[in-house]
ZADO-1210 file (C-alpha; in nm, 4 decimals, padded with zeros to 6 digits):
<atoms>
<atom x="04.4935" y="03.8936" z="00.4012" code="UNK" pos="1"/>
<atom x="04.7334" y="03.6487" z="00.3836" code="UNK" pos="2"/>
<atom x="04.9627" y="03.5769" z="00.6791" code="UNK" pos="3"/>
<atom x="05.2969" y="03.3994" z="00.7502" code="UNK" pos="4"/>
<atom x="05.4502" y="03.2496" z="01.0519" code="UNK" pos="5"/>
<atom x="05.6085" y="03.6083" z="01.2589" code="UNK" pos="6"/>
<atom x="05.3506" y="03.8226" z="01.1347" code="UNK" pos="7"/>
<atom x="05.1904" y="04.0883" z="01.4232" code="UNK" pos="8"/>
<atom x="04.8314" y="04.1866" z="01.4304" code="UNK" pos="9"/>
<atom x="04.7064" y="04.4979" z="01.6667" code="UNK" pos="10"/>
<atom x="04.2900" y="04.4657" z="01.7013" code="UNK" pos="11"/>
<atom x="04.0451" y="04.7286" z="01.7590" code="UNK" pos="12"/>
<atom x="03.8367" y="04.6974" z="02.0786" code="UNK" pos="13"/>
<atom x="03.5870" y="04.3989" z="01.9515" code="UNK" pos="14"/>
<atom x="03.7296" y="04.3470" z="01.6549" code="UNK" pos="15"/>
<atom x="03.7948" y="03.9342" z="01.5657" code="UNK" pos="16"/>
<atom x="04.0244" y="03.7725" z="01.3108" code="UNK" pos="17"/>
<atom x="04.0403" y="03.4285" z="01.2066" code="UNK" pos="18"/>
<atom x="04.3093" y="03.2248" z="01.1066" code="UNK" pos="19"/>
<atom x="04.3243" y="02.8727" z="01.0025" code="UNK" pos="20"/>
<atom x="04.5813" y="02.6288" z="01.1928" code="UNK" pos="21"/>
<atom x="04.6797" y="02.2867" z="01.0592" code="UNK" pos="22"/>
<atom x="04.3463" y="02.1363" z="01.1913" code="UNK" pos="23"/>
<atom x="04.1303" y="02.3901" z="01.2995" code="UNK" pos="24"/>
<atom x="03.9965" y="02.7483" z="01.2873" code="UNK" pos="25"/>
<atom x="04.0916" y="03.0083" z="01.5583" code="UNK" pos="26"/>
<atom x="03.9099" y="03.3092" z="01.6097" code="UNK" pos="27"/>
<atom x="04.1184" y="03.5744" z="01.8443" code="UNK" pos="28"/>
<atom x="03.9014" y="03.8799" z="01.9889" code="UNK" pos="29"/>
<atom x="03.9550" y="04.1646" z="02.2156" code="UNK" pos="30"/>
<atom x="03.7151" y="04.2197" z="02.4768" code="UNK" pos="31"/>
<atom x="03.5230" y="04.5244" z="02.5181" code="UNK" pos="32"/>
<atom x="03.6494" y="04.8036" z="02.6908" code="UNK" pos="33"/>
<atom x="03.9785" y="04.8362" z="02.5689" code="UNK" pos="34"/>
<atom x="04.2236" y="04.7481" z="02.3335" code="UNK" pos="35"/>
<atom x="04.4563" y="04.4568" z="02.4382" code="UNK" pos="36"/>
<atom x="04.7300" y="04.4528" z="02.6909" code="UNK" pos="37"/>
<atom x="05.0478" y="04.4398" z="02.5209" code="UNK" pos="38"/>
<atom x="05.2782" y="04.3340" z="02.8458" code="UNK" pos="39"/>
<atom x="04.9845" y="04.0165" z="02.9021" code="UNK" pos="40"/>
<atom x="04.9953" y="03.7058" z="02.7396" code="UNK" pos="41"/>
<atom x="04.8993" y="03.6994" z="02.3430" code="UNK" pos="42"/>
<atom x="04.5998" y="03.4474" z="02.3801" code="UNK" pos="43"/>
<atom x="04.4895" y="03.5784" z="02.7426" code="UNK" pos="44"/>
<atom x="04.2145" y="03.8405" z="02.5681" code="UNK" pos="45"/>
<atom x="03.9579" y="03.5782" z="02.4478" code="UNK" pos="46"/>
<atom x="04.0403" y="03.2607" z="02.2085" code="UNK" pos="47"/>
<atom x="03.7909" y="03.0104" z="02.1015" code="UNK" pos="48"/>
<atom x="03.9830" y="02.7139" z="01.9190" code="UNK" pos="49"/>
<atom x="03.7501" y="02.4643" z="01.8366" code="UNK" pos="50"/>
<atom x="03.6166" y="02.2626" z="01.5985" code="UNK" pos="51"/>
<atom x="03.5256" y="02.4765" z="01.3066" code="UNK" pos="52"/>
<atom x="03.1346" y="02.5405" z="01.2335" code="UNK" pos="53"/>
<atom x="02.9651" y="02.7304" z="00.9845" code="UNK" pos="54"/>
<atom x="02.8228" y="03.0063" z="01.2093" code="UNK" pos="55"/>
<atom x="03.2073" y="03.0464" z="01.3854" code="UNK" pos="56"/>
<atom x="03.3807" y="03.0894" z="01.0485" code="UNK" pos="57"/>
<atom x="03.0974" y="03.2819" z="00.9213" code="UNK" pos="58"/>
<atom x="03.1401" y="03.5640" z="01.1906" code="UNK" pos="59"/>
<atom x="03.5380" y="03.5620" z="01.1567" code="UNK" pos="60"/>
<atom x="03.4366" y="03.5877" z="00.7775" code="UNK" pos="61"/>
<atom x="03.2334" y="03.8202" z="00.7940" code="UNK" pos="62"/>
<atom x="03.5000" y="04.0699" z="01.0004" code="UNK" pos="63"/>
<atom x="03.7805" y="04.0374" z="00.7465" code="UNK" pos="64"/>
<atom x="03.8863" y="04.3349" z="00.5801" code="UNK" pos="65"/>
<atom x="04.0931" y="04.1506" z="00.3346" code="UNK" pos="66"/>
<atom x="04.1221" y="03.8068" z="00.1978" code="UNK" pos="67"/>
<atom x="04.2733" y="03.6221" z="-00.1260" code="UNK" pos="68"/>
<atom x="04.0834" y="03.3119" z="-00.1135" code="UNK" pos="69"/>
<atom x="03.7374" y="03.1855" z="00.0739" code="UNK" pos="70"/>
<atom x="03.7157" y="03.0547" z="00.3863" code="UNK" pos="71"/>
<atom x="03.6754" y="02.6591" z="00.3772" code="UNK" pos="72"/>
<atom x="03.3524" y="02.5471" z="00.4859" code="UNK" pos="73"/>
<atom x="03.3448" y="02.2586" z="00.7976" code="UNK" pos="74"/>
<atom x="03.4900" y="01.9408" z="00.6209" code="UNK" pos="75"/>
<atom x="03.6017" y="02.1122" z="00.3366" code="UNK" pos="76"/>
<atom x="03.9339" y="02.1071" z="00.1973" code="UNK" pos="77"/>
<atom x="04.1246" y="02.3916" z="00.1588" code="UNK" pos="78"/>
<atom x="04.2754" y="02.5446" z="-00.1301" code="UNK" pos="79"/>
<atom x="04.6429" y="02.4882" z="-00.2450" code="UNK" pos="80"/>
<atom x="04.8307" y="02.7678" z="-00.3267" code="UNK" pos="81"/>
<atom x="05.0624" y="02.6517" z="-00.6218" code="UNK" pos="82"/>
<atom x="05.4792" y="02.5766" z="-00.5731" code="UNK" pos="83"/>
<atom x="05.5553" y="02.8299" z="-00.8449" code="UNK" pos="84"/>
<atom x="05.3846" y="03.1548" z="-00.7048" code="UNK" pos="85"/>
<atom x="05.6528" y="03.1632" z="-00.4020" code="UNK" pos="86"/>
<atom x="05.9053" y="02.9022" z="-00.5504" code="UNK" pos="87"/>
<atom x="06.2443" y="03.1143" z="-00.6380" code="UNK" pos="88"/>
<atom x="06.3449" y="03.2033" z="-00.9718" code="UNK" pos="89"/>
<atom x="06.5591" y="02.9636" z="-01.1221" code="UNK" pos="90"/>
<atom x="06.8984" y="03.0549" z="-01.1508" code="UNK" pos="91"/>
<atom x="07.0406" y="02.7262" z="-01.3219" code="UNK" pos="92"/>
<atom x="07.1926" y="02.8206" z="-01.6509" code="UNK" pos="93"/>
<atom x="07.0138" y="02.7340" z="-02.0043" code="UNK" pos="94"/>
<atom x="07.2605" y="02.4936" z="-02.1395" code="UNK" pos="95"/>
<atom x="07.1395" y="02.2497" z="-02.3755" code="UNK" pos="96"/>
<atom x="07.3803" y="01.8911" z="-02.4039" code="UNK" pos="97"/>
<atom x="07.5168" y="01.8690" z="-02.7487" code="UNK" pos="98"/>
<atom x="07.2752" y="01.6288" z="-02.9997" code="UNK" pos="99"/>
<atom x="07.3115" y="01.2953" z="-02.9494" code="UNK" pos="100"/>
<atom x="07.4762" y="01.0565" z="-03.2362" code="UNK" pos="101"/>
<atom x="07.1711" y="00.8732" z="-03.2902" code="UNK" pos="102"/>
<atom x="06.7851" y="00.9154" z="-03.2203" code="UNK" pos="103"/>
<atom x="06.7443" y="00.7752" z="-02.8775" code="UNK" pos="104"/>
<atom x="06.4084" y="00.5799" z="-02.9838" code="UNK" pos="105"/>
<atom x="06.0477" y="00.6956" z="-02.8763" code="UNK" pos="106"/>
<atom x="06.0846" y="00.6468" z="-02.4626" code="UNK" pos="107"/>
<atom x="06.3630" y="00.8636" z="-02.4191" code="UNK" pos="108"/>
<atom x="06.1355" y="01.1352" z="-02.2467" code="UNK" pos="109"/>
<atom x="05.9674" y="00.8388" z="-02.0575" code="UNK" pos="110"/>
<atom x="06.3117" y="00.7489" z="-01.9351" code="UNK" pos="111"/>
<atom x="06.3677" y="01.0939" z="-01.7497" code="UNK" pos="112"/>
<atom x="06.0847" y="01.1122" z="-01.5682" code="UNK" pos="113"/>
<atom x="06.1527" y="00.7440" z="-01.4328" code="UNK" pos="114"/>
<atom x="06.4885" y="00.9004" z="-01.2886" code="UNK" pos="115"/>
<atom x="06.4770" y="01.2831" z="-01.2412" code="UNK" pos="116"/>
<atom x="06.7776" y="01.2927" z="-01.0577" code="UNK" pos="117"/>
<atom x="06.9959" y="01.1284" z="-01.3250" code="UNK" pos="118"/>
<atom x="06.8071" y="01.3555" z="-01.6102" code="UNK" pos="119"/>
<atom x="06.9790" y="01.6310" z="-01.4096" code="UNK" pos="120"/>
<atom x="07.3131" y="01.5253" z="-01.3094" code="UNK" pos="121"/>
<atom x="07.3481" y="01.4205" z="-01.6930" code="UNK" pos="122"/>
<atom x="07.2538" y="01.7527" z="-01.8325" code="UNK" pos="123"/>
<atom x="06.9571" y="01.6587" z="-02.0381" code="UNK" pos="124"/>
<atom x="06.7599" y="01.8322" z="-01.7592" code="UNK" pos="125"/>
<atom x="06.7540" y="02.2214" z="-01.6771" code="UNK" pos="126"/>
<atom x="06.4955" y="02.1836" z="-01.3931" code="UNK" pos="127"/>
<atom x="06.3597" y="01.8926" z="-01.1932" code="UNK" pos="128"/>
<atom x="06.0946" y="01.9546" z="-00.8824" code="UNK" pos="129"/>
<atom x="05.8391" y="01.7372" z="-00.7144" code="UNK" pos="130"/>
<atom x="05.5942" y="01.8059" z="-01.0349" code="UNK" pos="131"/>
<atom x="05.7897" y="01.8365" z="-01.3254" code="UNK" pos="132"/>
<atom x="06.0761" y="01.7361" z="-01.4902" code="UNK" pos="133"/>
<atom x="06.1985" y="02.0163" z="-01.7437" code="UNK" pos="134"/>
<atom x="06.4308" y="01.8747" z="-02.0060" code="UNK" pos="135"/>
<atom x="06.5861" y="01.9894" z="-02.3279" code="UNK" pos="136"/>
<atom x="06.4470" y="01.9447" z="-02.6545" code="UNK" pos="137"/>
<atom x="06.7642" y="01.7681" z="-02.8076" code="UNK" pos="138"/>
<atom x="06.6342" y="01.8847" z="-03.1538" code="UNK" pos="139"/>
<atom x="06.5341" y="02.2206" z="-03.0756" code="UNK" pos="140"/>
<atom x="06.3121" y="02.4021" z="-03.3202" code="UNK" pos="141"/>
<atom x="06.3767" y="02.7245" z="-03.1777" code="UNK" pos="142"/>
<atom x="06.6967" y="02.9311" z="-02.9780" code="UNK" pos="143"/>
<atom x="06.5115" y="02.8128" z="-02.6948" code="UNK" pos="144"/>
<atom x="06.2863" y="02.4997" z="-02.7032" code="UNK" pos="145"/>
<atom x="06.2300" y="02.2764" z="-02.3485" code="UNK" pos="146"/>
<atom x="05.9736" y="01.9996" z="-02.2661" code="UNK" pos="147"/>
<atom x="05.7965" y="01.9940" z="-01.9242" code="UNK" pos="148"/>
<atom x="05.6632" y="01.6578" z="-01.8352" code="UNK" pos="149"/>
<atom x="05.4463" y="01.6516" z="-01.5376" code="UNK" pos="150"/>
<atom x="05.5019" y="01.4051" z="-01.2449" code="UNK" pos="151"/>
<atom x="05.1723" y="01.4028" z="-01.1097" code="UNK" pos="152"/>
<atom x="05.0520" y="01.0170" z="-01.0535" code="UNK" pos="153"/>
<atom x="04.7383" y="01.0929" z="-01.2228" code="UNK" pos="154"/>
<atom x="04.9249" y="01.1598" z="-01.5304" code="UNK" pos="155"/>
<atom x="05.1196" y="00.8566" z="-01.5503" code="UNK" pos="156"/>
<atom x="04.9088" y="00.6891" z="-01.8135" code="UNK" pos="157"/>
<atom x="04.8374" y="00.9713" z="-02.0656" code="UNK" pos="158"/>
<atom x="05.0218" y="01.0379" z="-02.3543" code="UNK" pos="159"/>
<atom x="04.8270" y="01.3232" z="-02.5678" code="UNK" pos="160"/>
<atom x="04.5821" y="01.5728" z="-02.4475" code="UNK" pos="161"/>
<atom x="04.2900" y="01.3459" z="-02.6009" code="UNK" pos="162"/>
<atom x="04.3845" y="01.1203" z="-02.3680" code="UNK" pos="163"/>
<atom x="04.3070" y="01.4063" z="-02.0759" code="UNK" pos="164"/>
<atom x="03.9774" y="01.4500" z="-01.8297" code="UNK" pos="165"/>
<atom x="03.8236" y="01.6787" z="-01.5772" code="UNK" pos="166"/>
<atom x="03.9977" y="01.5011" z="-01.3144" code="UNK" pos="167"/>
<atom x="04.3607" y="01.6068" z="-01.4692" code="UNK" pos="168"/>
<atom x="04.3068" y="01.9492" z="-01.4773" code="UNK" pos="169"/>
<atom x="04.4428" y="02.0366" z="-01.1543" code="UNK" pos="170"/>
<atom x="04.7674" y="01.9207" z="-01.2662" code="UNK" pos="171"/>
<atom x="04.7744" y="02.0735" z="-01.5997" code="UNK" pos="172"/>
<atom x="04.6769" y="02.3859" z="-01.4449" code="UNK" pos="173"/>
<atom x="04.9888" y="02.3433" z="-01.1776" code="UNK" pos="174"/>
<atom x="05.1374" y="02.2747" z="-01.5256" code="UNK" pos="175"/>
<atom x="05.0856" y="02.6163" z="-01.6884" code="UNK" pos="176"/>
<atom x="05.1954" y="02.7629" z="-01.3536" code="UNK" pos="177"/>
<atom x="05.5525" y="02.6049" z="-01.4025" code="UNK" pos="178"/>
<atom x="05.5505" y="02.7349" z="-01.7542" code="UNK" pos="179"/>
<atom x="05.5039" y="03.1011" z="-01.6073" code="UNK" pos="180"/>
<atom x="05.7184" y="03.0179" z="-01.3367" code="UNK" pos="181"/>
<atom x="05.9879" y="02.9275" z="-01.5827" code="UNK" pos="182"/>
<atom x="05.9483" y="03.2270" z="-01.8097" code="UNK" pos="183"/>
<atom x="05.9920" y="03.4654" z="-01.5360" code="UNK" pos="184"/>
<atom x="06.3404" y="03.2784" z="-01.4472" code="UNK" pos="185"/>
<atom x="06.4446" y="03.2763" z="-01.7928" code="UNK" pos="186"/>
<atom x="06.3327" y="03.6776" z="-01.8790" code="UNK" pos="187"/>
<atom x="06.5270" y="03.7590" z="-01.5833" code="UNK" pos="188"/>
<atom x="06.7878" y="03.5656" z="-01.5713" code="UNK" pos="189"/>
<atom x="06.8559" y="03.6710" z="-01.9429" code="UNK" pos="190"/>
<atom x="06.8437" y="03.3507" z="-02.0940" code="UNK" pos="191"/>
<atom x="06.4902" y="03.3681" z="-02.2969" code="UNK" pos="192"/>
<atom x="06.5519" y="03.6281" z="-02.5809" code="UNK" pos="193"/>
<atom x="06.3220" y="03.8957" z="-02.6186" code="UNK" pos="194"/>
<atom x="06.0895" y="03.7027" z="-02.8072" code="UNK" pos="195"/>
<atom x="05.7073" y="03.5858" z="-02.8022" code="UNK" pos="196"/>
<atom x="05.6872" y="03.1988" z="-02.6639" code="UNK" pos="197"/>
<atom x="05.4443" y="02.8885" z="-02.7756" code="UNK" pos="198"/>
<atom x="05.3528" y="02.6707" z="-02.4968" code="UNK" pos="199"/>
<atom x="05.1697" y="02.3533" z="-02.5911" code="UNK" pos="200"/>
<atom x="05.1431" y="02.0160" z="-02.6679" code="UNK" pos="201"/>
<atom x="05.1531" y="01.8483" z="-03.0158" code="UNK" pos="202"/>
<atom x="04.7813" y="01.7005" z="-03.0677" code="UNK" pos="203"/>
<atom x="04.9228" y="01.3623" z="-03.2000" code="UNK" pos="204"/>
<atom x="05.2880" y="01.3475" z="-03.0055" code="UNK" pos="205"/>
<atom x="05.5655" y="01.0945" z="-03.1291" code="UNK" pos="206"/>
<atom x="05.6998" y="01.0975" z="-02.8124" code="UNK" pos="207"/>
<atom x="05.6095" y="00.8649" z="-02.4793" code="UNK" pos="208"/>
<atom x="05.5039" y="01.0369" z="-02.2022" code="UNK" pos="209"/>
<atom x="05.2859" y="01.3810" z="-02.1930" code="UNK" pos="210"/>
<atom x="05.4769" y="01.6582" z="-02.2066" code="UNK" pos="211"/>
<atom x="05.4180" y="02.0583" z="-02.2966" code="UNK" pos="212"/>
<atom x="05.6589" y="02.2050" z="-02.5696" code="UNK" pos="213"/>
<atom x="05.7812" y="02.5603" z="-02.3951" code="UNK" pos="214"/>
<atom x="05.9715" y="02.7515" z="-02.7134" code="UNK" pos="215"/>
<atom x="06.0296" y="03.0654" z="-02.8886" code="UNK" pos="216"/>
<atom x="05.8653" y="03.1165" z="-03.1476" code="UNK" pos="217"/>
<atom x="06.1843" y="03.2532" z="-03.4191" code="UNK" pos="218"/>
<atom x="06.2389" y="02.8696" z="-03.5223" code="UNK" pos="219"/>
<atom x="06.5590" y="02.9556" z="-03.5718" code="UNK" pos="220"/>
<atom x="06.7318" y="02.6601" z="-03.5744" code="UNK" pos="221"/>
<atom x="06.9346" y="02.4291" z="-03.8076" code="UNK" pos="222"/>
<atom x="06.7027" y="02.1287" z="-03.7289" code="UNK" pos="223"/>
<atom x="06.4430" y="02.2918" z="-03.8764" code="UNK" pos="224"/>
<atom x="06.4437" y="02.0726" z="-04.1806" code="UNK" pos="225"/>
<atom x="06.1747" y="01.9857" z="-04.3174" code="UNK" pos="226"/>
<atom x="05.7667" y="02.1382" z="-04.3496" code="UNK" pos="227"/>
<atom x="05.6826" y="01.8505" z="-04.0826" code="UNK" pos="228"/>
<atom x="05.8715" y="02.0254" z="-03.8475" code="UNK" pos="229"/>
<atom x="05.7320" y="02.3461" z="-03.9198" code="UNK" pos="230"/>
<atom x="05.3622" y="02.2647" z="-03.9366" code="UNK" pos="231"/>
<atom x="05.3808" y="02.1065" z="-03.6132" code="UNK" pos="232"/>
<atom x="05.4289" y="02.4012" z="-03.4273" code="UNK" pos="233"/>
<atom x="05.1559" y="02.5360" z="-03.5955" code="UNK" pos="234"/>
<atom x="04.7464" y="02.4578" z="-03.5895" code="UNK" pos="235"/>
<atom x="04.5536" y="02.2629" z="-03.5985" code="UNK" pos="236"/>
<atom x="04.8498" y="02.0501" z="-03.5023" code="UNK" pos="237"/>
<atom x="04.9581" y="02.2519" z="-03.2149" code="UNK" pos="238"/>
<atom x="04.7532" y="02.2694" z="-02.9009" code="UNK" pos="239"/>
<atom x="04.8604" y="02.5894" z="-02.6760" code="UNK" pos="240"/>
<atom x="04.7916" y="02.5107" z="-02.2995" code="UNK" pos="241"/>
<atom x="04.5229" y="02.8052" z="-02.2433" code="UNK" pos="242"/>
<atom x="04.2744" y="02.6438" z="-02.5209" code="UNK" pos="243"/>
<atom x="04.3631" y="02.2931" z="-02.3742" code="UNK" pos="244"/>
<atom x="04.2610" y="02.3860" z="-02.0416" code="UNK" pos="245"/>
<atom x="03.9378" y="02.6102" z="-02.1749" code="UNK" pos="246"/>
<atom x="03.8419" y="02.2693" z="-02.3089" code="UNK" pos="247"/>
<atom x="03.9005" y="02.0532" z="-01.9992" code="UNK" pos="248"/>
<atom x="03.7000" y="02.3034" z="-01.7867" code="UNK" pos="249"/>
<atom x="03.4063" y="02.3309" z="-02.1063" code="UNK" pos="250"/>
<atom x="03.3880" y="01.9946" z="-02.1970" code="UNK" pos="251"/>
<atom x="03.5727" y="01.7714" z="-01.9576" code="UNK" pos="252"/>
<atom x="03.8562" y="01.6344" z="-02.1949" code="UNK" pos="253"/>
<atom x="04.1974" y="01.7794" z="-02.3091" code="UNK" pos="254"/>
<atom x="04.0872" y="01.7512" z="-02.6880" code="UNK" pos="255"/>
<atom x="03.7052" y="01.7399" z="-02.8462" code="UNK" pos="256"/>
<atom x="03.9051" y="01.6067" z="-03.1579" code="UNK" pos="257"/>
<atom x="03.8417" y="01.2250" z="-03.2498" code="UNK" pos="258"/>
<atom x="03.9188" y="00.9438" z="-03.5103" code="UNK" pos="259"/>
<atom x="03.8901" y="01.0936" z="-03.8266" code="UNK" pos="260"/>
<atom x="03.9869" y="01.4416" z="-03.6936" code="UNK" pos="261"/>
<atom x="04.2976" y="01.3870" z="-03.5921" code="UNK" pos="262"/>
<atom x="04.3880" y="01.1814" z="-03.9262" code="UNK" pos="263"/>
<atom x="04.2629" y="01.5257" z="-04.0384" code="UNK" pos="264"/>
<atom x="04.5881" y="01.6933" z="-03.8046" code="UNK" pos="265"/>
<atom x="04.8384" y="01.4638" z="-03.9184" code="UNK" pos="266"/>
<atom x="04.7783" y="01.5238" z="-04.2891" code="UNK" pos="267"/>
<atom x="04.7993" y="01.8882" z="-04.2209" code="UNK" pos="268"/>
<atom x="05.1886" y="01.8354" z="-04.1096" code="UNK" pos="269"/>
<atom x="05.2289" y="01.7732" z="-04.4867" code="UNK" pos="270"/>
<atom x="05.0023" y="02.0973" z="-04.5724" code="UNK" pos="271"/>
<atom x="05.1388" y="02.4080" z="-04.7459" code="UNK" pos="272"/>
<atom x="05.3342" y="02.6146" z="-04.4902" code="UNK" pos="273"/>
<atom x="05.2236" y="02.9250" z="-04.4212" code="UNK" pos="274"/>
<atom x="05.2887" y="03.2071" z="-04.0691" code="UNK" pos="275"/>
<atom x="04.9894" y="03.2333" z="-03.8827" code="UNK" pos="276"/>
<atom x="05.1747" y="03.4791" z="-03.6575" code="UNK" pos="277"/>
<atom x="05.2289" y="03.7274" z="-03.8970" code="UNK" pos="278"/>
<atom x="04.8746" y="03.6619" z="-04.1042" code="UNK" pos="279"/>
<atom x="04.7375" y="03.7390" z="-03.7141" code="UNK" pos="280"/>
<atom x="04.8973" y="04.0646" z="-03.7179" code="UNK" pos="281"/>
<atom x="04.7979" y="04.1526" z="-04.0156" code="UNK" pos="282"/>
<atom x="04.8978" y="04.2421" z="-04.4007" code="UNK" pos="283"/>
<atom x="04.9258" y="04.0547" z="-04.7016" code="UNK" pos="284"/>
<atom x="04.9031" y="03.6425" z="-04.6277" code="UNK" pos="285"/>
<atom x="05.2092" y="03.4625" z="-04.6268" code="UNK" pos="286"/>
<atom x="05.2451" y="03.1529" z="-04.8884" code="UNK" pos="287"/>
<atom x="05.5801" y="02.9563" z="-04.8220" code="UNK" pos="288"/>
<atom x="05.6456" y="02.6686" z="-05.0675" code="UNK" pos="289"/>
<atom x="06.0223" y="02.5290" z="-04.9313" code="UNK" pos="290"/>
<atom x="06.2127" y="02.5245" z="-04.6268" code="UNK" pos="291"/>
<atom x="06.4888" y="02.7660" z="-04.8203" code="UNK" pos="292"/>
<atom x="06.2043" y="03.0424" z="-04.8427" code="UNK" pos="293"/>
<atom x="06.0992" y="02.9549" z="-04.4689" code="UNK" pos="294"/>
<atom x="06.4319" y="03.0220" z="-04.3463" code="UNK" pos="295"/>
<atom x="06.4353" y="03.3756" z="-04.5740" code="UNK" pos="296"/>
<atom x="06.0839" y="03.4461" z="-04.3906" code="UNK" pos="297"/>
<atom x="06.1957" y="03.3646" z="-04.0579" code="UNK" pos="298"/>
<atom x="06.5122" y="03.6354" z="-04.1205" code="UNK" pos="299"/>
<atom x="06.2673" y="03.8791" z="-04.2314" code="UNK" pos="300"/>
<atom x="06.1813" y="04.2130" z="-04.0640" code="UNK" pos="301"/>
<atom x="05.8376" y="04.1198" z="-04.0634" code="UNK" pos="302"/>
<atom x="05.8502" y="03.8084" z="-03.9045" code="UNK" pos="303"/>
<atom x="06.1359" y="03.9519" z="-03.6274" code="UNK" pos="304"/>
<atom x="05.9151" y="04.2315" z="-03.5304" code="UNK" pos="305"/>
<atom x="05.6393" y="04.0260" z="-03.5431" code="UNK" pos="306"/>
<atom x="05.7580" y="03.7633" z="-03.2859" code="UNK" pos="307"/>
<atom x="05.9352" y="04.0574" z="-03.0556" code="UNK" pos="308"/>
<atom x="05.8118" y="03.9766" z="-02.6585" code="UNK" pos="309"/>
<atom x="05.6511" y="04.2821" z="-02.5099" code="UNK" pos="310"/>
<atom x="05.6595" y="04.3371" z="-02.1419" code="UNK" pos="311"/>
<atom x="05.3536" y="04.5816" z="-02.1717" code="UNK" pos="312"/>
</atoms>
């Protein structure tokens, strides 16, 4: 059971609970013969606060009736519970900045996360926390398409997901919790249309900086121009965040793809296009051979009902 400061607890007649403190376990018991007396003093029964030991934590275990995580062992450290699973919904409106004149060259990402604050105030930014700046996609491919680039320290180096280890995972994870975090804003806010999402990172990114594509997945968008764009969003060029992290905890990097297989990806972006969405769920398999027919499939009942988000 997990409690919070001004929570009240009413124990049986030698029944313990422990609770952990900032430095320390402490395990509160009645003593026999009675339950306590509510007009004494709350820590008069019987409390032991010491240094924790196996055999004390064991017992205070071991009397639990509920619990959402282990007990730390002595010298242990103890589990963080991630930002996003108590952080509020954002309420921030989904407001993308107009497109910029001109390209603004291959560090623009790289130049938000070295000043979060001004990414904000300049509206290029829809969310910015201790871990993540989330920005706009200034060329959308989608009705809704935002980048989340991680602020982590241990991050600060790596620029695709080949470039990711064991010891990164933590933060990806935290990652993929601000990804949920953010769909449940946006779903209930009203701002994400009732649509399927892809979250993931382009295997060979153009971009400085890591950072996880969050977007909808109708591409329907006037800079979709070309079959680059549209292949990239698709395998093997796209990496979605759940097989990234399967990897990192199987085989202790981001990516198992090397060298000559990811020269393999890139010449994919110039492949045939096809919809492995709607090929997933079934019927005939669809062939697309311009970015005039794309845009007919992407209107197309199939596709719509296809990509519809489903709450069950």
């Amino acid at each position: 059971m997990t409690a919070k400061t001004g929570d009240e607890f009413a124990l049986r007649c030698d029944e313990k609970v422990g609770l952990y403190g900032a430095d320390q376990w402490m395990l509160f018991t009645t003593e026999a013969g009675g339950a306590p007396d509510a007009a004494s003093a709350p820590l008069r029964d019987s409390v032991e606060a010491r240094s924790p030991s196996p055999k004390r934590m064991k017992a205070a275990a071991g009397s639990a009736r509920e619990s959402d995580q282990p007990i730390p062992s002595s010298g242990a450290t103890r589990p963080e519970a991630s930002a996003y699973s108590t952080r509020a919904l954002l309420t921030r409106a989904y407001a993308p900045p107009p497109k910029p004149p001109k390209p603004e060259g291959l560090d623009a990402l790289a130049r938000l996360v070295r000043d979060p604050a001004w990414a904000l105030q300049s509206g290029k930014a829809l969310h910015v926390d201790e871990k993540v700046v989330v920005a706009y996609d200034l060329y959308a491919k989608a009705r809704l398409h935002l980048l989340l680039m991680p602020l982590h320290p241990s991050l600060k180096a790596v620029h695709a997901p080949t470039d990711l280890r064991s010891e990164h995972l933590p933060a990806i994870r935290e990652l993929r919790k601000c990804a949920a975090w953010l769909e449940r804003s946006l779903r209930t806010s009203g701002a994400l249309p009732s649509l399927q999402l892809r979250i993931g990172f382009h295997r060979v990114p153009s971009m400085a900086h890591l950072h996880l594509h969050f977007l909808t997945t109708d591409h329907d968008s006037e800079a979709l121009r070309t079959k680059r764009h549209w292949n990239s969003f698709q395998p093997p060029f796209f990496l979605p965040i759940d097989e990234c992290i399967r990897t990192l905890e199987t085989s202790g990097v981001g990516d198992v793809l090397r060298g000559a297989q990811l020269d393999g990806v890139e010449a994919a972006l110039k492949a045939d296009m096809s919809c492995p969405l709607c090929e997933a769920a079934g019927g005939a398999p669809v062939r697309i051979t311009n970015i005039p027919a794309l845009k007919l499939h992407l209107g197309s009942v199939r596709h719509i009902s296809t990509v519809q988000f489903c709450s069950d």
